[in-house]
C-alpha positions in Angstrom: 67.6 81.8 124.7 71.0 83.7 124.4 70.2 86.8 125.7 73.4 88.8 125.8 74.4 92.2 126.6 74.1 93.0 122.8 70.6 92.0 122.6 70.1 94.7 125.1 72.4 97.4 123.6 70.7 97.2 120.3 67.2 95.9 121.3 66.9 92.6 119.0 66.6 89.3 120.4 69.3 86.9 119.4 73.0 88.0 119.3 73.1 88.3 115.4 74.0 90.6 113.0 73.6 90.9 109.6 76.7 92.3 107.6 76.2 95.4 106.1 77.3 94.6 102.1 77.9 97.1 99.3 74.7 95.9 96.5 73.9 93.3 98.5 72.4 94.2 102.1 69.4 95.7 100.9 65.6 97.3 102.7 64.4 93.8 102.1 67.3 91.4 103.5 68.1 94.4 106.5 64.1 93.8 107.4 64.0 90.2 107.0 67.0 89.4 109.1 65.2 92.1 111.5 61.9 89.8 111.9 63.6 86.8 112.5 65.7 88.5 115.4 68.5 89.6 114.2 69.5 93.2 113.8 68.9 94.0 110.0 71.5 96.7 108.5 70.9 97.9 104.6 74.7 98.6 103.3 75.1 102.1 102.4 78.3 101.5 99.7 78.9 104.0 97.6 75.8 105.1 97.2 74.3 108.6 97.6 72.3 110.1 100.4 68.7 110.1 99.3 68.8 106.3 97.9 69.9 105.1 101.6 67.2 107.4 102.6 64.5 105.4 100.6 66.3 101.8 101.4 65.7 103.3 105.3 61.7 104.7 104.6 61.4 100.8 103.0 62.6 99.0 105.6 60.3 100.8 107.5 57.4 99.3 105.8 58.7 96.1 105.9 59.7 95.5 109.6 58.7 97.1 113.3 62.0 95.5 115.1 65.5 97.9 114.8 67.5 97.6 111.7 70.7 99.7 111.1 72.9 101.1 108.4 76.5 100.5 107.1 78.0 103.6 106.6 81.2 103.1 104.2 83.4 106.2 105.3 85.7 106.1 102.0 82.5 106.8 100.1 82.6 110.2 98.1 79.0 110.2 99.9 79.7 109.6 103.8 78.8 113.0 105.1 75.4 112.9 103.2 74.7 109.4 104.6 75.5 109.9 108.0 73.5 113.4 107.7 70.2 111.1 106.8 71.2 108.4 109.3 70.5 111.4 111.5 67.6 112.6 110.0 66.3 109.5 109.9 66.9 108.6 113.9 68.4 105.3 112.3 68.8 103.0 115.8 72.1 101.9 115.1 75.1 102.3 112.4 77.8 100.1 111.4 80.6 101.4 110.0 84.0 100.4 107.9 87.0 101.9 105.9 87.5 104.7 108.4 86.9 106.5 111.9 83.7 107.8 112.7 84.7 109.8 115.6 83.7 113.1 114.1 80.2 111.9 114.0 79.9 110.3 117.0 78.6 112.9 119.3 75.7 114.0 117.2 74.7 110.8 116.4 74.4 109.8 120.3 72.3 112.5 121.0 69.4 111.2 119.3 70.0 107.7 120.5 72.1 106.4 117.3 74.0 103.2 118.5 77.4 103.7 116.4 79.6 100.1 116.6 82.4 100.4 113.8 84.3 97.5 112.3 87.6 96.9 113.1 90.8 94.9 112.2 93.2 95.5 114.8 93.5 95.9 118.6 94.5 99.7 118.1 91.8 100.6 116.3 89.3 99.0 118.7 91.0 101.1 121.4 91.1 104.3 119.2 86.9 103.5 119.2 86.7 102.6 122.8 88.1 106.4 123.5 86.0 108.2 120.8 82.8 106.4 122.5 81.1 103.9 120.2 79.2 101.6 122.1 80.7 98.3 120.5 83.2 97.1 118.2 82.8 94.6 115.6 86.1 92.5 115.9 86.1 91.1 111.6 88.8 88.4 110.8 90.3 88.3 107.7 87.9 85.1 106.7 85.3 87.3 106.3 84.2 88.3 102.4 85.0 91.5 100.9 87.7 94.2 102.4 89.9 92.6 105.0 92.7 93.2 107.8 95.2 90.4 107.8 94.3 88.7 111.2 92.1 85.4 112.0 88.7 86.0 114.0 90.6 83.3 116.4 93.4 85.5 117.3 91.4 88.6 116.6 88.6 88.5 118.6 90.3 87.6 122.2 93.0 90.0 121.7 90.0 92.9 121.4 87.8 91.4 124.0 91.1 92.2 126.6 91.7 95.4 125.2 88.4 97.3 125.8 86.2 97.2 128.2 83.3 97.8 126.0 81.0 94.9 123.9 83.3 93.2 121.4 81.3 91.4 118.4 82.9 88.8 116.1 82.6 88.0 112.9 84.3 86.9 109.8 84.0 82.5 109.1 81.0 82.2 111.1 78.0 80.6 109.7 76.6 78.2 112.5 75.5 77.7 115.8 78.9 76.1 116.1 80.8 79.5 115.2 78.2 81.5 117.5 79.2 79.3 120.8 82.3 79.4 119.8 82.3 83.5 119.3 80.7 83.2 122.9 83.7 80.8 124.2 86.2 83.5 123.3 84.0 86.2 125.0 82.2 88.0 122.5 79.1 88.8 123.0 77.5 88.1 119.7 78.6 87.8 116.1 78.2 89.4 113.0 77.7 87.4 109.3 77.2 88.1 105.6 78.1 85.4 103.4 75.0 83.4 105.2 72.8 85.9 104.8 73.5 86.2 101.1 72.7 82.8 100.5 69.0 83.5 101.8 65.9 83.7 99.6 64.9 87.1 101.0 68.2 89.0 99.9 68.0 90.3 96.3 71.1 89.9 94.8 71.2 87.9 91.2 70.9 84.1 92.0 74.0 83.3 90.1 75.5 85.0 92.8 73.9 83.1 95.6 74.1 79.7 93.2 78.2 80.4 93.1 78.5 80.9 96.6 76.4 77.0 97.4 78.7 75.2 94.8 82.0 77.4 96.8 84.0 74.8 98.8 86.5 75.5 101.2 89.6 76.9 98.9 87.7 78.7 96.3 88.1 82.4 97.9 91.0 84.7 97.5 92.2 87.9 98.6 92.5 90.1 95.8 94.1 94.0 95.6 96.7 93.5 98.3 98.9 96.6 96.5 96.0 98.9 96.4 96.1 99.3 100.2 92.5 97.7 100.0 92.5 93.7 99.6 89.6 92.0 98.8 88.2 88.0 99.3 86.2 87.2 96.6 85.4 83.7 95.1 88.2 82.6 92.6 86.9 83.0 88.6 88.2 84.9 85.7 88.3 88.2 86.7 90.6 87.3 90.0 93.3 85.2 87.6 93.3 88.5 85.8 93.8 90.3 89.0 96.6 87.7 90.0 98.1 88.3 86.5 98.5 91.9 87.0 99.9 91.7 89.8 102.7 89.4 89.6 103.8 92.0 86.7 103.8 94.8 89.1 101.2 97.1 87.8 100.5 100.4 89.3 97.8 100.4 92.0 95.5 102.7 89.7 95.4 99.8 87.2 94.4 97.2 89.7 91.5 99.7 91.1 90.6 100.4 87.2 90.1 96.9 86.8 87.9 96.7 90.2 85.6 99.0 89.4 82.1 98.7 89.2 82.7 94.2 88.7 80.6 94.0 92.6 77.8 96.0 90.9 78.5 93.4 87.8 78.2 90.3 89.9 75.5 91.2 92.5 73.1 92.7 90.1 73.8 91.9 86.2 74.7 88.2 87.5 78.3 88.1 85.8 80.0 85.6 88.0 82.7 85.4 86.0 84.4 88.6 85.1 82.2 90.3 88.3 83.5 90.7 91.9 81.7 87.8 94.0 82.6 89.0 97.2 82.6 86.0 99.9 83.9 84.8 103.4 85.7 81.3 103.6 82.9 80.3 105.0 81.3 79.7 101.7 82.0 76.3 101.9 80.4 75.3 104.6 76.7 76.6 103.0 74.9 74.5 101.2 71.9 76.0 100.5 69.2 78.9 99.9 67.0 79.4 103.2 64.4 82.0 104.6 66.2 84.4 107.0 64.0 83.4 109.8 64.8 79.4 109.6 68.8 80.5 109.3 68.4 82.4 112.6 66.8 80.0 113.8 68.7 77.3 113.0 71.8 79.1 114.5 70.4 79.6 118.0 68.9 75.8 118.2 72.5 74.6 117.3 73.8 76.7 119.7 71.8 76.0 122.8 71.6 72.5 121.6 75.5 72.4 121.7 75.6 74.5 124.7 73.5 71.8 127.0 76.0 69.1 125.8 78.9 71.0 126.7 77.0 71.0 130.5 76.5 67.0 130.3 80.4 67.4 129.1 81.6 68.8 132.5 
């Protein structure tokens, strides 16, 4: 069921990734999403070398099926990661907040998959030349760092602009969002803030609990004047943010008051004074599931919805 060219680039067997989140996407949630079909990917961050290395020799133990990693290429520690992604014969990398060209070459030659993130249709092209084997087109509904354009108007403007596999993401939750990711001609999507709300992923359940009570208008983009916005769910520490802000403050200040509140929230559980980084989509979940049953879920929706759209005709 769904078998697209994705499934056969990365070896999985539904269309699905799992975004790869900073304290969040960890060996445990990259292998669960893994088992239930999915491609798996334990988020990188900020963090050194050798810990991605023992989040990669866990997974490991936990699944058979590929996983990936999220390589964060503004981290003090990208050229150590991508060195054990190598070491490690990782099968694929996802990457953000940079080009990866540099890397590219040596990575292929071991039979890395590389598919970066991107946010505009010049980037995607700037990827399509340096020879990544996909692009992951992300709409600014998605949680965390965003571009400034929707996954509507994104995705279809990539798609006609390379030739390569285009995967979308950013609002997409559903079987509804996955035929419709289809529709536009992508051929598979990418999610996080679903995935977080799953019982396998081990970030502190007032993070998961906050992100269930979310409804539609409770996220907001954050850190615009840093160069690096941010959507987060609306609480204490973004009114401070939207304070400091409307006075002007210096972009160091913003980024002082940034740091370390996703490491707050995901972790220590501070919800309201930590960084609860989350997609619009948030309010459209409404629970706490098994990777497995939302995977599957997803595809029965979608080839559910797809045989009425036949009837339809």
């Amino acid at each position: 069921m769904l078998h697209t060219k994705l499934c056969e680039i990365l070896g999985i067997e539904y269309p699905i990734i799992q975004g790869g989140m900073a304290w969040v996407a960890t060996a445990e949630l990259a292998a669960a999403v893994s088992n239930a079909g999915g491609l798996g990917i334990i988020g990188a961050g900020n963090a050194p070398g050798e810990f991605v290395r023992e989040q990669i020799k866990k997974a490991r133990t936990l699944t058979d099926k590929p996983f990936g990693v999220n390589v964060m290429l503004m981290s003090p520690f990208a050229e150590d990661v991508m060195q054990v992604v190598y070491e490690e014969r990782v099968p694929v990398i996802t990457t953000g907040a940079g080009n990866p060209g540099k890397y590219i070459e040596k990575l292929k030659n071991v039979g890395v998959k590389v598919l970066p993130v991107v946010a505009s249709v010049a980037l995607a092209r700037r990827m399509e030349k340096e020879g990544v084997d996909a692009v992951i087109a992300e709409g600014t509904e998605s949680g965390g760092h965003v571009g400034e354009l929707t996954t509507l108007v994104l995705v279809p403007q990539v798609i006609d602009a390379v030739k390569i596999p285009v995967v979308a993401a950013g609002g997409i939750a559903d079987g509804r969002g996955l035929v419709a990711a289809l529709a536009l001609g992508a051929c598979g999507i990418q999610m996080g803030t679903r995935f977080v709300a799953s019982t396998e992923c081990t970030v502190n359940e007032n993070y998961k609990k906050a992100i269930v009570k979310a409804k539609d208008r409770d996220t907001v983009v954050t850190g615009r004047p840093t160069g690096h916005p941010v959507r987060v769910l609306k609480n204490k520490l973004t009114r401070e943010y939207e304070k400091l802000e409307s006075q002007c403050v210096s972009p160091e200040v913003l980024e002082q008051l940034g740091a370390g509140k996703l490491k707050a929230a995901a972790v220590d559980g501070d919800v309201d004074y930590g960084s609860v980084m989350s997609g619009q989509i948030a309010g459209m979940i409404e629970d706490i599931k098994p990777c497995k049953d939302i995977i599957n879920d997803i595809i029965t929706e979608a080839v559910d919805l797809l045989d009425r759209m036949k009837e339809w005709r």
